[in-house]
N, C-alpha and C positions, 0 to 999 in steps of 0.2 A: 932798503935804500934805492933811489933811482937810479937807472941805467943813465951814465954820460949821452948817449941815445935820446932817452926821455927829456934831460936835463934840456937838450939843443932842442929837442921839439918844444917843450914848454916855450922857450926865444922864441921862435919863432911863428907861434899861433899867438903871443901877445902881443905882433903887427896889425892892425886894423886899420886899410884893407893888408890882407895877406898878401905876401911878396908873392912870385914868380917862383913855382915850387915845383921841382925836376917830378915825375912822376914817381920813382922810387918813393921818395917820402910820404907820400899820402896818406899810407897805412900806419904808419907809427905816432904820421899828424892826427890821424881819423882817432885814434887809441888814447892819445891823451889828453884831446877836446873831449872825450866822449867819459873819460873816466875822473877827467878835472870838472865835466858838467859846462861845458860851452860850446851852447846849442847853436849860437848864433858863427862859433867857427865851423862846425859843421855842416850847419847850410853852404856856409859857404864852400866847404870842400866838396859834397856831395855836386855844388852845381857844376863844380868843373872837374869833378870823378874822371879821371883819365883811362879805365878799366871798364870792359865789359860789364863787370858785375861785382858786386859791392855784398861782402857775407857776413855780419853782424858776427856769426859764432865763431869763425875764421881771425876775426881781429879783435873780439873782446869776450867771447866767450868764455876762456881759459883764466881771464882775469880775477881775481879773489876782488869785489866792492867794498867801498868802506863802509860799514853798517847804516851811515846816514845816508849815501848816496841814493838818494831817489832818481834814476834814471829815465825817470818817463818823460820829461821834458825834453830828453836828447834824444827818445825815440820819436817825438812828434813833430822834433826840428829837421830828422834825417827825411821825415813820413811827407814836412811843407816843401822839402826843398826837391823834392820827385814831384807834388802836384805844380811847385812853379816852374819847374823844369819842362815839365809835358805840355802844359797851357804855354809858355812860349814857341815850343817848336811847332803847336797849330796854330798863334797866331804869326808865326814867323817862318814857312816853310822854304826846307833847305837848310833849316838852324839847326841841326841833329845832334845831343848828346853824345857820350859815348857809354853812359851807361846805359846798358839794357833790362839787366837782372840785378834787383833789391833780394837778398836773400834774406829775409827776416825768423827764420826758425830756431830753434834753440835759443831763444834770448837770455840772457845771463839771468842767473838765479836772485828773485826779486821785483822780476819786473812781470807784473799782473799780465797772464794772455788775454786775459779778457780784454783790459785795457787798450790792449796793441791791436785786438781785432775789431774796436771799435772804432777806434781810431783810423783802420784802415778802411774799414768799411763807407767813412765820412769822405776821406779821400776821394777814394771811387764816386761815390755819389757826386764832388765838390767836379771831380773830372769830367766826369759825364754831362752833366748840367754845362759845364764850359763847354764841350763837343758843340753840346747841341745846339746852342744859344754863336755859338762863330757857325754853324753852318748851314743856321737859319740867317747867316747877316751877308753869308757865301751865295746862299741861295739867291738873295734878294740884290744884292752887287751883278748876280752876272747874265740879268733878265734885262733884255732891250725896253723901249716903248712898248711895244706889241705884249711885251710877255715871255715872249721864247726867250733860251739860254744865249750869250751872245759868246762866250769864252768858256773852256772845260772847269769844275770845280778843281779848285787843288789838292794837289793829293793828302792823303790820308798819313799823319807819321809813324813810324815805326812804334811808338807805343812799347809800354815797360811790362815788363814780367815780376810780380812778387809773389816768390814762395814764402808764405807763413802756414803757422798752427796757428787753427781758431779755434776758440774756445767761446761757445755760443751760449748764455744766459738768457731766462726770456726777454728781459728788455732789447734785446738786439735783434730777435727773432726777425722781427720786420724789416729795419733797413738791411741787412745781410740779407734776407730773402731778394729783396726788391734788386740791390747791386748784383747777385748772382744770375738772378734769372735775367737783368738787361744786358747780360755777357757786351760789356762797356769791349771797344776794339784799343782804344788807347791804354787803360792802366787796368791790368787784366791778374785776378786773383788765383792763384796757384796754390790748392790747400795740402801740405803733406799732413797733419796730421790733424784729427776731426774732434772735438769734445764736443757734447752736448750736455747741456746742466738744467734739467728740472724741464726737460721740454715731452710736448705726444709727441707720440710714436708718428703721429700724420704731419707734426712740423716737423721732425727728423730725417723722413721718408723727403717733403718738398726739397727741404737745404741735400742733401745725399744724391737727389735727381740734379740739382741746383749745379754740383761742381766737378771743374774741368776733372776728369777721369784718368789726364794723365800721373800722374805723382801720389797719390793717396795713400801712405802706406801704413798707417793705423787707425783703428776708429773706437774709442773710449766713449761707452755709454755708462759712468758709473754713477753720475748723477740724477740719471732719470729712472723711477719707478716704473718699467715698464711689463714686468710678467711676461709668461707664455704667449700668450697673446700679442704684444707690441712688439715683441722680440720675433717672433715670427712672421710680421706687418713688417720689417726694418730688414732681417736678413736677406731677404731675396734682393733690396735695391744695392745690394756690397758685392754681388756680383758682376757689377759695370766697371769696380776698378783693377784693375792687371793687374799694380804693383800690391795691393792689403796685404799684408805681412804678421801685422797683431789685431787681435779685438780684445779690449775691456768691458767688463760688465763686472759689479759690484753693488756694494751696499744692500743685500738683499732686495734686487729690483726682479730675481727672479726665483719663485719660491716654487720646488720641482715637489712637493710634499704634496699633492691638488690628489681628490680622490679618484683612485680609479672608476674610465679606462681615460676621462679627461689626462689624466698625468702622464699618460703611458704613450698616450694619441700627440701630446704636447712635444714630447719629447722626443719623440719618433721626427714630427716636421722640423723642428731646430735642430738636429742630429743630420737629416738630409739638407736641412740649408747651408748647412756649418760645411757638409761636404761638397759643395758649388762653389766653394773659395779654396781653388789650388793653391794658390801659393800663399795658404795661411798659415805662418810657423812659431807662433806667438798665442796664446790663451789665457788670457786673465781669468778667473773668476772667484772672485771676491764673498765671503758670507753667504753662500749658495748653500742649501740645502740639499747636498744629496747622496747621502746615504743608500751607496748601493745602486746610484742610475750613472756613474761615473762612464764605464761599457756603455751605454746606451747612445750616452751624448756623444762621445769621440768616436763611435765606430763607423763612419763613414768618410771620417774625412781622408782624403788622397794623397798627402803625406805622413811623413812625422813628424809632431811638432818639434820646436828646438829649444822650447822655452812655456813652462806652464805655472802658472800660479794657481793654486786651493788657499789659498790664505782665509783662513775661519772658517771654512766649508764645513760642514759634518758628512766625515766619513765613516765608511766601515772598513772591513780587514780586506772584503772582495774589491774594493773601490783601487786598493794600494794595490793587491795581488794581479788585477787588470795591466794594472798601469806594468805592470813587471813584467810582464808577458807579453807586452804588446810592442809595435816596432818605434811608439816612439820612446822609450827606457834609451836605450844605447845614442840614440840622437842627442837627449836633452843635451843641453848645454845651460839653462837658467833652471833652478826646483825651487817655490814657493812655497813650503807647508806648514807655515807658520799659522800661530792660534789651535794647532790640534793636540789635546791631552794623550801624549802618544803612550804615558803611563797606562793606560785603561785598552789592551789589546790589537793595539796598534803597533806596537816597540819591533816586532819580532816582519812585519810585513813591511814593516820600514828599513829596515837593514836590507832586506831583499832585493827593493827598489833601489838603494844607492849602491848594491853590488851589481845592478845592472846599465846602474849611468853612471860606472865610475871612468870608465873610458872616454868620457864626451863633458862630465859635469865642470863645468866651470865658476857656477855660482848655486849656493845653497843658503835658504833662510830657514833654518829651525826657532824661530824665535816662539817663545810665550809657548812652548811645549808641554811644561809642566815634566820637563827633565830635571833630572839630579845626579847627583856625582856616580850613583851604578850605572844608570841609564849611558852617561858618557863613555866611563870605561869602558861600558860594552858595546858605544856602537864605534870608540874610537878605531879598532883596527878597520874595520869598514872605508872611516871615513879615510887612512892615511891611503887607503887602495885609490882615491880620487886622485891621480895624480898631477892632472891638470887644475884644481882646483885652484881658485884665483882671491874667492870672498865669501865668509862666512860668517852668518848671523846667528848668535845665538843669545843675545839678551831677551830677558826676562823669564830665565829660569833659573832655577834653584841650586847653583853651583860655588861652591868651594874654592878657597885661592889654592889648594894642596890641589884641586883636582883640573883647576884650570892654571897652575904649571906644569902639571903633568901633559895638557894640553896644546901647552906653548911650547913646551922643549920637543914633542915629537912630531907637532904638524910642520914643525920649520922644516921638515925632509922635504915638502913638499916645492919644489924647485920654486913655484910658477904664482906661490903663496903672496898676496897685493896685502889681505886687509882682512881685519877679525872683529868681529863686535861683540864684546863678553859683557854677561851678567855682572852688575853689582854682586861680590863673593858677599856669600849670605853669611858667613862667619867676619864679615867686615861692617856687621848690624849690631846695636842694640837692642834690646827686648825692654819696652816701657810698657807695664802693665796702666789697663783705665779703667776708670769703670764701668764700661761698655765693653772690653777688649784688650787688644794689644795694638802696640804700633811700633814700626819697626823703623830707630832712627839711624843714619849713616854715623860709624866712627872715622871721622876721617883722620887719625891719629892712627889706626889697622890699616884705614883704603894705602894710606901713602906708603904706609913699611909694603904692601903688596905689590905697589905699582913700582916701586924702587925693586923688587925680586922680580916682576916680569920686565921691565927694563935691562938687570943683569944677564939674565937668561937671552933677549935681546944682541946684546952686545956680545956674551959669549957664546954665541951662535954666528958671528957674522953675519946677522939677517938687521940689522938696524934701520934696512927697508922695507919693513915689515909695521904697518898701521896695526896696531893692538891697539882699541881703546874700547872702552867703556858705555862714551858718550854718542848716545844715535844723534843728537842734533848735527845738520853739516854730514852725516855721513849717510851718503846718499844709497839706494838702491844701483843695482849696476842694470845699466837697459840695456833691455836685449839687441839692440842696433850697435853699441857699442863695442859687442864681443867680438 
């Protein structure tokens, strides 16, 4: 139900033109034009933004959308009403907004980045083109008969700052090259976070040289098939930004299996690049192949990470045994090791590692394990030692509703305990034989007696703030920025 709050705001943005609005309100007005989907009151609040700076995820981020809400049209309304804003105060100098910073990052879940970095990129372009075209008309106003200037050109306006995440596809490639490299002085792009999707490593490298170096603080290459080779072309230009904090790399774009000494020579230069990025405290890497070169790749870098993902990796027993020994174990605060059959000689180097991040761990994904109900009891006393632990993934393995209440009733110890993602209990299936096989159907007449006894145990715990479910859609990964 709506907030009396919302109720008055609704009255009040269905005035066109809008009244005389104390500055307080703006945000609550900005919140429900924007989640009722009326772009054209938004423009209009954006032109007369009473605030420095204007933060998308500050005032609608936190919002739950209604599934039809398509928001793109209220990011392109907020995106016209900053280009008319700018284009008046050059052609009207002394007109000065009082916004200066568009904070466009974290856009609420649904709204395409690619979309918004295109969109912004058009901007830029749509801006600049104005510059230039008033001050060729500036030029030409303030030249006598003769030729010479007769009056100073007018000054230049203070010009906007937008922090977004771009998320680069190749059809963008070009005008995002073109808008970075004319470093426009009026509506000036500020990238925090960098995706690149299906691009070379030498258009990676241009846009990477291309942007302001202040704010950068991750860079997600999980789209592009780049190899030893690209990857080693790309990490040297990530040490121009101060703030890098994560790198992604996935999808098997980097395959460390190359025959020796090419592998060994490979792996040795992205090992030293990776260590040219101090304050890198974040590691993705996704579907990577390596078996046993895990020591090779992290032993150079200059801290501890805080946050590593192996997710599908193929490991060995020394890959996990590294990682135990080494200084960033007691650091972690995010472990990814989801996709590893840890049934097949991994189980016992696994337990080792979480007794060594159990002081620091705050989030853990064992999903698609190929765990079962021994597996659990044996590593649960390990896992209750996490005592910080906040999120735990464990869907898509082989677990029992007997063995995951056993589950629920003893990790509730864990004070600091948010959110749990469990297996479909595999005694909560039917077995339908085919003629090719079996298939294995939900009884949801079992699921619901199960979720009514984890609910009990819920309640009888006093933890009924405790997210136990089932269901991965909506239930996000916890980002390491967030901890």
């Amino acid at each position: 139900m709506d907030s009396l709050r919302f109720l008055c705001a609704r009255r009040i943005i269905a005035q066109r033109p809008l009244p005389s609005i104390p500055a307080g309100l703006y945000p609550v007005l900005f919140q429900v034009a924007f989640l009722d989907r009326k772009p054209l009151v938004l423009k209009d609040l954006v032109a007369t933004w009473p605030f420095p700076v204007l933060h998308f995820q500050r005032l609608v981020g936190h919002w739950e959308l209604p599934e039809n809400n398509n928001s793109i049209d209220c990011i392109l309304a907020v995106i016209q009403a900053v280009v008319a804003q700018l284009k008046r105060e050059l052609e009207e100098p002394g007109r000065h907004s009082s916004l200066r910073v568009l904070d466009m990052t974290a856009l609420p879940a649904g709204i395409s980045i690619s979309y918004s970095t295109e969109a912004l990129a058009k901007a830029c372009r749509e801006v600049s083109k104005h510059q230039k075209e008033f001050q060729r008309r500036g030029s030409k106003q303030h030249k006598g008969p003769s030729g010479g200037a007769t009056a100073a050109a007018a000054p230049q306006p203070p010009g906007m700052d937008i922090l977004t995440d771009l998320f680069v596809i190749r059809h963008l490639y070009g005008i995002l090259r073109d808008v970075l490299q004319a470093g426009a002085a009026t509506l000036r792009l500020k990238c925090r976070e960098f995706q690149a999707g299906a691009l070379t490593a030498s258009k990676i490298v241009t846009l990477l040289e291309s942007l302001d170096p202040s704010c950068l603080r991750r860079v997600n290459l999980c789209y592009s098939r780049l190899g030893l080779k690209g990857l080693s072309m790309i990490l040297p230009h990530l040490s121009r930004f101060p703030e890098l904090r994560s790198l992604e790399l996935c999808y098997r774009n980097v395959n460390l299996q190359y025959p020796k000494p090419e592998k060994a020579n490979g792996i040795r230069c992205v090992a030293k690049q990776l260590g040219m990025l101090p304050r890198l405290r974040e590691l993705k890497l996704r579907f990577f192949e390596l078996s046993g070169n895990l020591c090779q790749l992290l032993c150079d870098l200059q801290a501890p990470l805080e946050s590593l993902e192996l997710a599908f990796c193929s490991l060995v027993p020394d890959d996990l045994a590294f990682l135990s020994q080494s200084f960033h174990a007691p650091a972690l605060k995010r472990l990814d090791l989801s996709g590893r059959d840890f049934s097949q000689g991994l189980f016992e180097p696994l337990q080792l590692l979480l007794e060594e991040t159990s002081a620091s761990l705050l989030y853990m994904d064992l999903r698609c394990c190929h765990m079962n109900d021994s597996h659990l009891e044996a590593l649960l006393p390990t896992l209750l030692r996490c005592s910080r632990l906040r999120f735990l993934r464990l869907h898509g393995n082989s677990l029992s509703t007997a063995a995951l209440k056993d589950l629920l009733q003893k990790i509730l110890e864990l004070p600091d305990l948010h959110k749990v993602l469990y297996p479909f209990p595999v005694d909560c299936c039917k077995v339908e034989l085919l003629e090719y096989g079996r298939n294995f159907v939900e009884d949801k007449e079992l699921f619901e007696a199960a979720k009514a006894e984890f609910s009990q145990i819920l309640e009888n715990s006093g933890r009924t703030d405790v997210i136990w479910t089932c269901f991965p859609m909506g239930c996000k990964a916890l980002d390491y920025f967030s901890l």
